[in-house]
C-alpha positions in Angstrom: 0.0 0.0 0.0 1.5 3.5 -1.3 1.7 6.3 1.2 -1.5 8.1 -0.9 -4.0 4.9 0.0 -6.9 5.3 2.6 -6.3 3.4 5.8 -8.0 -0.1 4.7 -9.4 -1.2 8.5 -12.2 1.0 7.8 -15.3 -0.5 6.1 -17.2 0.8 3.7 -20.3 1.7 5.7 -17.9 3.3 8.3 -16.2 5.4 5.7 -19.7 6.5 4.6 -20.5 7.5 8.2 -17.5 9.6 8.1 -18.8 11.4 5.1 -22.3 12.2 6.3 -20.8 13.4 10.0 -18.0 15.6 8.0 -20.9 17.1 5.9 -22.9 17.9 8.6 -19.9 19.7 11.0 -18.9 21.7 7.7 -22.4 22.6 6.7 -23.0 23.8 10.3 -20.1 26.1 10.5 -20.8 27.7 6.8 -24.9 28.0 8.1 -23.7 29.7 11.2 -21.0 32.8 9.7 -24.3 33.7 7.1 -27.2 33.4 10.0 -25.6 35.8 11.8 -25.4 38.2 9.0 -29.4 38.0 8.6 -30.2 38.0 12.4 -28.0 41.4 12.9 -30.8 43.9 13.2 -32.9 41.6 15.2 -29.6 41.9 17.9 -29.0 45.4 17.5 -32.9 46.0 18.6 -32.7 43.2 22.0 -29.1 44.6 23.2 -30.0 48.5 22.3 -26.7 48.8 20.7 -25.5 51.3 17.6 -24.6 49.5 14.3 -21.2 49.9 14.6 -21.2 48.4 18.4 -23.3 45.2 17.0 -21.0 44.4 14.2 -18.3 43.7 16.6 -20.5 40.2 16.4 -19.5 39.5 13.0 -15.8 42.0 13.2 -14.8 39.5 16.5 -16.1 36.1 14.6 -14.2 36.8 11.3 -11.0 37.8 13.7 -10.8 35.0 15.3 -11.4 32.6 12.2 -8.9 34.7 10.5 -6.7 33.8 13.9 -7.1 29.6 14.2 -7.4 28.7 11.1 -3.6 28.6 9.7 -3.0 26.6 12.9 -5.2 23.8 11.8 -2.2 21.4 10.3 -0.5 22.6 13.7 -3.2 21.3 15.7 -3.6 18.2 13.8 0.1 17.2 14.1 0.2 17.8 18.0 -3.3 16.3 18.9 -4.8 14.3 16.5 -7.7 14.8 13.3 -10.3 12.4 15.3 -9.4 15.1 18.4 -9.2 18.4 17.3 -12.4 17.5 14.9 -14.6 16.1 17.8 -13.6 18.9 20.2 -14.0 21.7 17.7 -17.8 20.4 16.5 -18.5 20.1 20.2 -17.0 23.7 21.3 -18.7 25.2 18.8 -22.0 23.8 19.5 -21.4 24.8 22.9 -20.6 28.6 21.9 -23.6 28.7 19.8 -26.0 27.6 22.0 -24.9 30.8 24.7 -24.7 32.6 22.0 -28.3 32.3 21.9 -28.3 32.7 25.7 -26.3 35.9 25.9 -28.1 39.2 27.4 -25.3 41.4 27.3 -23.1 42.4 23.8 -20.2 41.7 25.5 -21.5 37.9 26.5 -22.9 37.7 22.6 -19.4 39.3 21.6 -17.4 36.6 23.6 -18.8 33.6 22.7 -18.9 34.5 19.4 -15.5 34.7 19.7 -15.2 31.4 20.9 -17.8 30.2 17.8 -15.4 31.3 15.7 -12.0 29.9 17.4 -13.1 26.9 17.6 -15.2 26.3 14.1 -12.4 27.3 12.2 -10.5 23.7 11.7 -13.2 22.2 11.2 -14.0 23.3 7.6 -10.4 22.3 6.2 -9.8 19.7 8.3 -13.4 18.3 7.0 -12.1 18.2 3.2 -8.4 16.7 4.8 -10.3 13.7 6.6 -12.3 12.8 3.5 -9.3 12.9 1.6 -7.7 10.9 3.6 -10.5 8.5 4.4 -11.5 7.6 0.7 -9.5 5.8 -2.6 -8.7 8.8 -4.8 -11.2 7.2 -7.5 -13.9 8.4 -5.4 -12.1 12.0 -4.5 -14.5 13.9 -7.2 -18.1 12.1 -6.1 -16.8 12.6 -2.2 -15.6 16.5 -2.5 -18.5 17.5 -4.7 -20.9 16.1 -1.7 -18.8 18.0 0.9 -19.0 21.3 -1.8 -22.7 21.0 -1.6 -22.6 21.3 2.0 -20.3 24.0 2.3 -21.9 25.9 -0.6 -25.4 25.3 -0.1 -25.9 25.4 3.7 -25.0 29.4 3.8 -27.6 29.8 1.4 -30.5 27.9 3.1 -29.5 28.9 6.8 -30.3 32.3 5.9 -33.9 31.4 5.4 -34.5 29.0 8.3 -32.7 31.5 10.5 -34.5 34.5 9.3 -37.9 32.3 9.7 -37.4 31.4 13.4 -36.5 35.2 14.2 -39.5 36.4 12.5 -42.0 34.2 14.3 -40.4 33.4 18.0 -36.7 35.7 18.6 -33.4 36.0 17.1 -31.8 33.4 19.8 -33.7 30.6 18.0 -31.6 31.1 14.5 -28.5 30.2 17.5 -30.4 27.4 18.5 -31.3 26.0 15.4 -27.3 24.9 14.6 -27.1 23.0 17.9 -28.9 19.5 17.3 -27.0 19.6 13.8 -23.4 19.9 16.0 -24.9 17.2 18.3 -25.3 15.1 15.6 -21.9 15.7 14.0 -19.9 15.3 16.9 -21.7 11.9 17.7 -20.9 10.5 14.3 -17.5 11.5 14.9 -17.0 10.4 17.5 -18.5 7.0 16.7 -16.7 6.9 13.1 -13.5 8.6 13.1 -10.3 6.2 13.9 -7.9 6.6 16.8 -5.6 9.2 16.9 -2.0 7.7 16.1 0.7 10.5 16.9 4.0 9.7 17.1 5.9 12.6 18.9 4.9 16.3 20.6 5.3 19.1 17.8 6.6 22.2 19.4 4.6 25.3 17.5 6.4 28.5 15.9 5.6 30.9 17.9 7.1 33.8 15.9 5.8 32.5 12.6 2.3 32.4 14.4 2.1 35.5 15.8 3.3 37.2 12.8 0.6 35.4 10.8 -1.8 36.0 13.5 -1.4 39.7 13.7 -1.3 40.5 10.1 -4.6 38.0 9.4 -6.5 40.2 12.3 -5.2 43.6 11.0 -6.5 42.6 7.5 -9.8 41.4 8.7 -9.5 44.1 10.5 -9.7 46.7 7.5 -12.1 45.0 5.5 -14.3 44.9 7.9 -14.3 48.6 8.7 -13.3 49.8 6.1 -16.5 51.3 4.5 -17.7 52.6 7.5 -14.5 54.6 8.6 -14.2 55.8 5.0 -10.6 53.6 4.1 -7.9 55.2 3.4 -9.1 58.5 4.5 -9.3 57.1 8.0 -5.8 57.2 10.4 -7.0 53.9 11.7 -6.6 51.9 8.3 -4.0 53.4 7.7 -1.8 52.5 10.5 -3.4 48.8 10.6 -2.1 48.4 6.8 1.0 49.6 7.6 1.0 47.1 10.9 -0.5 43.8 8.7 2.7 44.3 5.8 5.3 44.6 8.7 3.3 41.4 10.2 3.3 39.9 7.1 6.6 40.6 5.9 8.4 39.3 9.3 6.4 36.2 9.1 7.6 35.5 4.8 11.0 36.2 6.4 10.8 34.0 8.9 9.5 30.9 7.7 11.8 30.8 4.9 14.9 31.2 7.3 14.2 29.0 10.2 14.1 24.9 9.8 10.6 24.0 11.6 8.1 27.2 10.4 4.5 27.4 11.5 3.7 27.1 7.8 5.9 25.3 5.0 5.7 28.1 2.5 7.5 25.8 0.1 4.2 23.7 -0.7 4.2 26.6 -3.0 6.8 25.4 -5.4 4.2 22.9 -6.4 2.9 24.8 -9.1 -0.6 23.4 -9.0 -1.2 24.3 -5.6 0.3 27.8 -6.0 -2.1 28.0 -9.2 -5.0 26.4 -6.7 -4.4 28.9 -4.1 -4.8 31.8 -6.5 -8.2 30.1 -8.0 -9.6 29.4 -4.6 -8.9 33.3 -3.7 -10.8 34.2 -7.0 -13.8 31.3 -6.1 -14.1 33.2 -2.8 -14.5 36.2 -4.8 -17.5 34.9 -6.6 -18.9 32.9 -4.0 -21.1 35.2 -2.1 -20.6 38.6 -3.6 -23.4 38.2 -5.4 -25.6 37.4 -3.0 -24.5 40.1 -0.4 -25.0 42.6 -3.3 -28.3 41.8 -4.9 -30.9 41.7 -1.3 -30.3 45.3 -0.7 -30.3 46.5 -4.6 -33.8 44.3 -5.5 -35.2 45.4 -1.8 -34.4 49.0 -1.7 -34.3 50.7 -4.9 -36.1 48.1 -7.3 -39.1 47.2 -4.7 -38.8 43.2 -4.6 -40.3 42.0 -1.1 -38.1 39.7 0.7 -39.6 36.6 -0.2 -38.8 37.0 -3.8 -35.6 38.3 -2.9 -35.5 34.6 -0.9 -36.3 33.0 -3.7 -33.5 34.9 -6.4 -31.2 33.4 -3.5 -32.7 30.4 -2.8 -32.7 29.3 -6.8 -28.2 30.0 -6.3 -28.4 27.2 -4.2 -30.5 25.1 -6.3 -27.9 25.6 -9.4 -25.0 25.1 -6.9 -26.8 21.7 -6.0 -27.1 20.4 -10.0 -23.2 22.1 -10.1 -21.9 20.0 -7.9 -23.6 16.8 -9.2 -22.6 17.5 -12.4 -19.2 17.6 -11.3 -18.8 14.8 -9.8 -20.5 12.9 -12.9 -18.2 13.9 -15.4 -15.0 13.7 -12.9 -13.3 11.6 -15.8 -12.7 14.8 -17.9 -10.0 16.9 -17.6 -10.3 19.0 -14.4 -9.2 22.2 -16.6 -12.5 21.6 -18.3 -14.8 22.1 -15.4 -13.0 24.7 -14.1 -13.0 26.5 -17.5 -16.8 25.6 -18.0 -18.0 26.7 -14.7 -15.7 30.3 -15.0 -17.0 30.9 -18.6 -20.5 30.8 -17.5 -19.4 33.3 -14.3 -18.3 35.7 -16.9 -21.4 34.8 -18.6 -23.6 35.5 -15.8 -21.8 38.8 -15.2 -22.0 40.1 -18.4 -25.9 39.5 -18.0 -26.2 41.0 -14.8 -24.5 44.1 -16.7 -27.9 44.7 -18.3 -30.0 44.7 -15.4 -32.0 48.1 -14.3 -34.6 48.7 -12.0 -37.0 46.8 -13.9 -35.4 44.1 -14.1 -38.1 40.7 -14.2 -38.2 38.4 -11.7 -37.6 35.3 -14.3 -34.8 37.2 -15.5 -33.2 37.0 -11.9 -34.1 33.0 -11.0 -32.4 32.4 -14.5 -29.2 34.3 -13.5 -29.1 32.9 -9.9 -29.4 29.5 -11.6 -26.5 30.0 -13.9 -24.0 31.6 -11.2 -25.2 28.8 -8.6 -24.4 25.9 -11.0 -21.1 27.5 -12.1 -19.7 27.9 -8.7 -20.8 24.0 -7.9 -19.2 23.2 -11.7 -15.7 25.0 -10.5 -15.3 23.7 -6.9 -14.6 19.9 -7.1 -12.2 20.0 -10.1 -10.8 22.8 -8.2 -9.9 20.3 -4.8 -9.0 17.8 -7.1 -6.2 19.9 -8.9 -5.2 21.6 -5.6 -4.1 18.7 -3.8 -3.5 16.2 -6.1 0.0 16.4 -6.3 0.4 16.8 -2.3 1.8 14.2 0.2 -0.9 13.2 2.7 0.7 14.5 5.7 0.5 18.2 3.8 -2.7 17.9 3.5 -4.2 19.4 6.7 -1.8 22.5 6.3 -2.6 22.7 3.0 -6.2 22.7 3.4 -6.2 25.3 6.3 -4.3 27.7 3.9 -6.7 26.7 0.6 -10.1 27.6 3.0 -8.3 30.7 4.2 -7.8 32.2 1.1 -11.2 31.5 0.1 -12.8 33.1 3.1 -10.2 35.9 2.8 -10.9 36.8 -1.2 -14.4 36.5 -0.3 -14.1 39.2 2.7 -11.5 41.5 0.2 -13.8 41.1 -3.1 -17.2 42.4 -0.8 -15.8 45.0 0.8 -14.1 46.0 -2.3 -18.1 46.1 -4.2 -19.4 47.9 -1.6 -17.0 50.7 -1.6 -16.9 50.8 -5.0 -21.2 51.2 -4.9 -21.2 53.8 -2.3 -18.4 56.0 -3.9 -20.3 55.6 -7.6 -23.6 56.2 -6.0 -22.6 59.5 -4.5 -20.5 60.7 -7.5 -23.3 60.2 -10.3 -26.1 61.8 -7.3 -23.6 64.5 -7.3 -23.6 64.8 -11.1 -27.5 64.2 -12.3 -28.5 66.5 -9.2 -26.4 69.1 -11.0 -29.4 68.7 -14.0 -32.5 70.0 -11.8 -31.9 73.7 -11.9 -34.0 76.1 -13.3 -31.5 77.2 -15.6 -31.8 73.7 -17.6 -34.3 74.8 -20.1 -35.0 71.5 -21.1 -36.8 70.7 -18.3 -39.3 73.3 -18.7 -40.5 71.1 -22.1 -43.5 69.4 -21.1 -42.3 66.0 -22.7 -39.2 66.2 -20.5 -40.6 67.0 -17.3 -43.2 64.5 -17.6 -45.1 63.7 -14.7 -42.8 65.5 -12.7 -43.4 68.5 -10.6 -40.2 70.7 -10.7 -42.4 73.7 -8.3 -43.3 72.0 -5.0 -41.1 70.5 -2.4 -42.6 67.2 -2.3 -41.9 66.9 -6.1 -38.6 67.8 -5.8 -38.2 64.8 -3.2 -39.7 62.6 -5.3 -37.0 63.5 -7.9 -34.3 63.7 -5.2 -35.5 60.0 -4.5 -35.5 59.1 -8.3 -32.1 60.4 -8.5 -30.8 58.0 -6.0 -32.1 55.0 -7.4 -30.6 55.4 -10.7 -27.3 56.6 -9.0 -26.9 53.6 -7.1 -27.9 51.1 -9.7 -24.9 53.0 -11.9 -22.8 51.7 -8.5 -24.3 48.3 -8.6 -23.4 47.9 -12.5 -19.6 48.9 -11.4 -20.1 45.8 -9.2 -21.4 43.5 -11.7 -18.0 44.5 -13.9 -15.9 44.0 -10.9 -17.6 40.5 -10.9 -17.2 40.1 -14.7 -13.6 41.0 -14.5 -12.4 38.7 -11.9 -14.4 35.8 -13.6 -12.4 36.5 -16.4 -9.5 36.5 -14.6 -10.7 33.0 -12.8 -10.9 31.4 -16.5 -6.8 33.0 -17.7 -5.4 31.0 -14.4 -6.9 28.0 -15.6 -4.7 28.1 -18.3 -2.0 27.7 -15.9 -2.5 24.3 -14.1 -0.7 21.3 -15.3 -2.6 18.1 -15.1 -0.4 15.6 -13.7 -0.7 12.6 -11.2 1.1 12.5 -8.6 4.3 10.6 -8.0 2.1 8.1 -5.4 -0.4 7.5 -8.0 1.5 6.6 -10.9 3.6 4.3 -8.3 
């Protein structure tokens, strides 16, 4: 047996057990980082708190995410998969359950902290297990299942969560996620092999901090960022300038020492270096769209929110047929998928570049549909590429740095839209607001003015309010093209992996 074979004590049905526990602790982390997100104002309201106090909730979550998850092949080397999985499910489930409890901000602020510390190895360390766990003939059907969880949860969580808030109290969209972790960590626990660890593996404490540091000043920005204006703001400023000295001692020092926190030469295998940089622009893609679109249909084009629900909910249902289809035609060429599924994103964008504020509410379900099943299309030939070429004791590292970079380009890319939206929006109110004047004769021509009334106040408001609809759809289009773009870019990296086994395989 070759050092890339599954262990072969464990059975098939056991194996399987493994699968449907993984899929549930990864699906109950992704459910949880998107519930909040929903369930926000609902908090704001119980704790009287401003908006900037509440979203230490999410700011603190991300941070500490950001934080534990480049430990994760750290963890796994000094304690065990079977341990730090079964005690990570089980934390969390703890945390979220006084999350639900907490009366106070700073209790909710805590053990969200906590949620987020200890959910975060259990998302890479879920795709490391069932790599691990399964012949690599069955890698595609095995990572397109765990894709579907990981991609589809967020999207459904949403609506169960918002449900339960609506009809009994915010706590219950907490409450919810626990019998799922129960669940999880009982399969586990029941299914996972023993631990085997041959020695203690002393941690990098420079390399970590460094990382640590600059992961949590970066998170840091992009989290406030819009609301403290970026770089107009001294506090960006000096956490940028903090996060590249962070980041640059940390480069330093694991390429000079003989035991770093993480082995930055993985990176010299090209196609996980190529991987990394697709996973970032995945994460790009992933959710933008759907942080983007509620708040553009719901305020300016006048969708209620359960057709809004339902433009989200049909994503999931075109990431669900994604995935399957990926893991049906898992014979082909990876590059294919991956081409396929970033050829329809561009696709997708370039449609969404026609919308306006008419847009038709088939002409949203078909879009959703095509985005969801591109972004299921992409991710399994994705994983396969990535770590194909990786010795199995790389992979938990590996994975902890591939699932960062997804969560991080997904943080970057929605900050970035959003900026980008409330800078256009303001400049083009600035500019069309310059047209109402009585000076603009044009106006005055009864088949310009239209139903307008240029001579009362409450007709100017009503034009005032016009104005800012069309402004901030202009803002929203400069989205879409940011989208378009980096789908684009997606589909040229592509070009750049090199299909090869590795040396394992062809042994």
């Amino acid at each position: 047996m070759n050092a890339d074979d599954p262990d072969e004590s464990l059975s098939s049905p056991q194996r399987y057990l493994i699968l449907a526990a993984v899929v549930l602790g990864s699906s109950l982390y992704s459910t949880a980082l998107l519930t909040t997100s929903t369930i926000l104002p609902q908090m704001q309201g119980a704790m009287s708190a401003t908006q900037d106090e509440i979203a230490w909730a999410m700011t603190f979550n991300i941070l500490a995410t950001a934080v534990v998850t480049p430990m994760t092949g750290w963890l796994v080397a000094r304690f065990g998969a079977k341990r730090v999985m079964t005690l990570g499910i089980l934390s969390f489930s703890i945390a979220t359950f006084l999350c639900g409890l907490a009366r106070s901000l700073d209790a909710l602020v805590v053990w969200r902290i906590i949620q987020g510390a200890t959910g975060a190895p259990v998302v890479p360390l879920s795709q490391t297990i069932l790599l691990n766990t399964f012949p690599r003939r069955q890698h595609p059907m095995v990572l397109s299942i765990f894709g579907m969880a990981v991609g589809v949860a967020p999207v459904v969580g949403p609506v169960f969560g918002g449900y339960l808030a609506e009809a009994y109290t915010w706590r219950w969209a907490f409450h919810m996620l626990v019998p799922v972790g129960v669940l999880a960590y009982l399969g586990l626990r029941l299914a996972l092999p023993a631990d085997t660890r041959s020695r203690p593996v002393e941690l990098d404490w420079m390399g970590f901090l460094a990382l640590a540091a600059g992961m949590a000043l970066l998170q840091l920005v992009l989290a406030r960022g819009v609301r403290l204006d970026w770089f107009d703001s001294t506090e960006i400023l000096l956490e940028c300038l903090l996060a590249a000295i962070a980041f640059y001692v940390f480069i330093v020092h694991c390429l000079t020492i003989k035991a770093p926190f993480l082995n930055l030469y993985l990176l010299c295998d090209r196609n996980y270096a190529v991987g990394l940089v697709l996973v970032t622009i995945y994460g790009m893609l992933n959710f933008t769209p759907m942080v983007l679109l509620p708040p553009l249909l719901q305020q300016y084009a006048g969708f209620p929110e359960v057709l809004v629900g339902e433009v989200v909910g049909c994503r999931g249902l075109g990431m669900t047929v994604g995935f399957l289809a990926s893991a049906l035609t898992s014979r082909l060429d990876p590059r294919i998928g991956m081409s396929a599924g970033f050829l329809m994103q561009v696709a997708s964008g370039a449609w969404m570049l026609s919308f306006d504020l008419n847009v038709t509410m088939e002409i949203l379900i078909l879009n959703s549909l095509v985005q969801g099943f591109a972004v299921g299309l992409i991710w399994v030939p994705l994983s396969v590429v990535a770590f194909d070429t990786l010795a199995p004791e790389d992979r938990a590292e590996a994975s902890a740095v591939f699932h960062l970079l997804r969560n991080l380009g997904s943080s970057f890319f929605i900050s970035l839209s959003i900026a980008e939206i409330v800078r256009a929006t303001g400049a083009n109110y600035s500019r069309m607001s310059e047209m109402i004047s009585p000076y603009n004769t044009a106006l005055g021509l009864p088949w310009a003015a239209g139903g307008w009334d240029l001579a009362s106040v409450p007709g100017l408001a009503t034009i005032a309010k016009e104005i800012t609809r069309q402004a901030a759809m202009i803002g929203y289009l400069n989205g879409f093209m940011m989208y378009t773009v980096a789908s684009a870019l997606g589909l040229l990296f592509v070009l750049a992996v090199r299909r090869r086994r590795s040396a394992a395989a062809r042994g």
